[in-house]
C-alpha positions in Angstrom: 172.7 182.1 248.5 169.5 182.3 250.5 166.5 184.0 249.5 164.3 186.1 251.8 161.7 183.5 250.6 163.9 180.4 251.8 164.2 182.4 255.4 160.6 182.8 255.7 159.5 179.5 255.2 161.6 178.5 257.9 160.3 181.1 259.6 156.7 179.6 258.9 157.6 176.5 259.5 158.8 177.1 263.4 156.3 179.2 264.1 154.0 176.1 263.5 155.1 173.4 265.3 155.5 175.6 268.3 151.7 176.7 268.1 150.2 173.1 267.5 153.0 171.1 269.6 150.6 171.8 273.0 147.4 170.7 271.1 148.9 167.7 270.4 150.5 167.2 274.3 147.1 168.0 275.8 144.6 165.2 274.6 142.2 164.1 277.6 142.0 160.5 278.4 139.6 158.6 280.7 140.1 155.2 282.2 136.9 153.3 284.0 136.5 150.2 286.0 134.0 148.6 287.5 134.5 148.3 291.7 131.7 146.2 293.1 128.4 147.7 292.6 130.4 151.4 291.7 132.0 152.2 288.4 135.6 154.9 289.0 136.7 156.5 286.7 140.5 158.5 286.0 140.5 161.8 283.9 143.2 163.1 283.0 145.9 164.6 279.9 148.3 163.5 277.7 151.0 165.7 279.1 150.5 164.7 282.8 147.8 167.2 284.1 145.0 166.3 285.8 141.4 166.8 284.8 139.7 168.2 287.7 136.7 169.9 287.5 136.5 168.3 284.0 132.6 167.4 282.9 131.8 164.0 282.7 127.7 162.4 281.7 126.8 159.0 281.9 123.6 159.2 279.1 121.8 156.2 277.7 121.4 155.1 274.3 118.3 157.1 274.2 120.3 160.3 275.3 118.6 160.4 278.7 121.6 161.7 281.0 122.1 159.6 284.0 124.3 161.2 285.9 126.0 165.0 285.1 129.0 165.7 287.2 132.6 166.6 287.4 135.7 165.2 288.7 136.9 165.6 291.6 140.4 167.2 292.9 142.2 163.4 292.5 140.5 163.9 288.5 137.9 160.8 289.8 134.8 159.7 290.2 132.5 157.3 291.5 128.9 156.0 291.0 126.6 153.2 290.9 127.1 151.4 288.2 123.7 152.5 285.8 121.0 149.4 284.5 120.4 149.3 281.0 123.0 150.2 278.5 125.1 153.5 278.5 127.8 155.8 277.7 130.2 158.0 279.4 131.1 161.5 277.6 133.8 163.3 279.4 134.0 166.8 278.0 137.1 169.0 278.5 136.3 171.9 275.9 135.4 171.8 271.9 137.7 168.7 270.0 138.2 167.4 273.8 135.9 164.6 274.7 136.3 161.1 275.2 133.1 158.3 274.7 133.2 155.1 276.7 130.6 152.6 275.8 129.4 150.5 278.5 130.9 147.2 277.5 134.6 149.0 277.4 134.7 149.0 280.7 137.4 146.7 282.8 135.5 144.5 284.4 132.0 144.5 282.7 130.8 141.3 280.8 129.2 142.6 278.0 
């Protein structure tokens, strides 16, 4: 027999995998390459979405910001490649960021 207690804990249980299934299908992701004298980079989600409009800094060791911009409507962007070394923070909301070091990059021999 089956207790009101047994029926709400699977109730409970339900309940939360619905509410943290789209946190876990909605990490951001950021690929860059180096192009020449340019670095590109890709935003985007876990589940497929794009990430335009999506803030992304290029900041140096020091925390000096570089550049501050966001992608654009193909989730890209380009600029010259920075001297010195740096990192690139894109930032898609609180527990959403991704941090590339410089020497991550495909194509740059670190």
């Amino acid at each position: 027999m089956r207790t009101k207690k047994h029926f709400f804990c699977i109730a409970l249980l339900m309940f939360s995998s619905l509410v943290t299934l789209p946190a876990w299908a909605h990490s951001p992701h950021c690929q860059c390459k180096l192009e020449g004298e340019f670095i590109v980079c890709q935003g985007g989600f876990s589940d497929g979405s794009g990430a335009e409009g999506t803030q992304l800094d290029v900041i140096t060791y020091d925390e000096d910001v570089i550049l501050s911009s966001a992608l654009d409507e193909h989730s890209r962007i380009r600029f010259p490649r920075p001297e010195g070394d740096f990192y690139i923070l894109l930032d898609a909301g609180p527990g959403h960021t991704v941090e590339i070091d410089w020497p991550e990059i495909d194509g740059i021999d670190s």
